[in-house]
Each structure stands twice: as C-alpha cells, then as structure tokens.
C-alpha positions, 0 to 999 in steps of 0.5 A: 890021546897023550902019549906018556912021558913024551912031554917029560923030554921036551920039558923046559926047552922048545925044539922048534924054538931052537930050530928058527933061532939057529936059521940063517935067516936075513934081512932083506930088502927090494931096492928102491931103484928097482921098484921105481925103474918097474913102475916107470918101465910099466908106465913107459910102455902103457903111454906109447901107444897113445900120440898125445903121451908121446913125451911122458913115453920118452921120459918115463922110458929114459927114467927106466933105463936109468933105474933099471941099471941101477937096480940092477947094480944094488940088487947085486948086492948081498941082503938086496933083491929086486933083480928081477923087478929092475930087468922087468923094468928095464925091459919094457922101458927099452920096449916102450923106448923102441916104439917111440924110435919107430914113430920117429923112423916114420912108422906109425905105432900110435895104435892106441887112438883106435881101441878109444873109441872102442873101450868107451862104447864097450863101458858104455855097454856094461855100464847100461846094464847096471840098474840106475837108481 
C-alpha cells in the first residue's frame, strides 16, 4: 500500500544518503605490532609448557613484550586500534615469560609432556571410530 504523495517529498533527494554522507566515519586500522605482539604472545604461552620448546618460549615471550608496547604506543594514536589485541599480547607473552623463570628457579613447570600421551590415545580413540575405507 502507498501512501500518496509521501514519494512526491522525498523526490530527487535521498535522506539516508545524506545521513552516511554527513557521519564522522573514519579510516581505521589495527596496528601491525599489535597483531604480531597477540600472535607471538599466544604462541609464547602455548610452547611453555612443553621442555623441548623451551627456546622458542623465551624468544616469542621477549618478541611479545616488545611488540606489545609497541603496539600499544600506535594503538594511542588517532585512527589505530589494536590496544587490546597489544595488552593481550602483552600479557600472556609476560605469562609465558613468568613460566620459563619458574623452570629456571627449579620448578618444574614442563607440564605439557604428560597430557602427550594422553591426547594422542584420546586421537586414537576418536579416530577408531571413524570408518575406514
């Protein structure tokens, strides 16, 4: 059902257009460092537990620690977001980071070497009861 002359008003100009046209919308970005101190952050924390990754713990932990303040000083600035993806980062790459000290003070915090074993026969399992062609 129309309603007469509602269209006569609006003929020739679009309303909505002038409404996105007039909106302070910006370009924004994430920062590159914050996504890169997120990843190696997430990484940092996933390999501590595991002895034999012991190295790349203590390195993707300092790379975090890095990029993350370093994305959080371009997430400061106007039209950059990624603060909380850098504070993420930052965080768990300090996590990771306090885990590989404690292993250095004498306590063992190698606990991933015992849930090996224990996802592989829980793999196994599953894939078991996959039929096999």
């Amino acid at each position: 059902m129309r309603t007469p002359g509602l269209i006569d008003v609006y003929e020739g100009e679009d309303p909505l257009a002038e409404l996105f046209d007039a909106s302070p919308d910006r370009d924004v970005h994430t920062s590159l460092a914050a996504q890169a101190a997120f990843l190696a952050g997430g990484v940092a924390l996933l390999v501590s537990p595991f002895a034999l990754a012991f190295g790349l713990a203590v390195v993707a932990g300092a790379l975090g620690l890095v990029l993350g303040v370093v994305g959080l000083a371009r997430a400061s600035r106007p039209g950059v977001a990624g603060g909380v993806l850098a504070s993420t980062g930052l965080c768990t790459a300090l996590g990771a980071l306090v885990l590989v000290g404690l292993r250095y003070a004498g306590v063992d915090t190698a606990f991933g070497e015992v849930l090996v074993p224990l996802v592989r026969d829980s793999l196994g399992a599953l894939n078991n009861l996959l039929p096999s062609y």
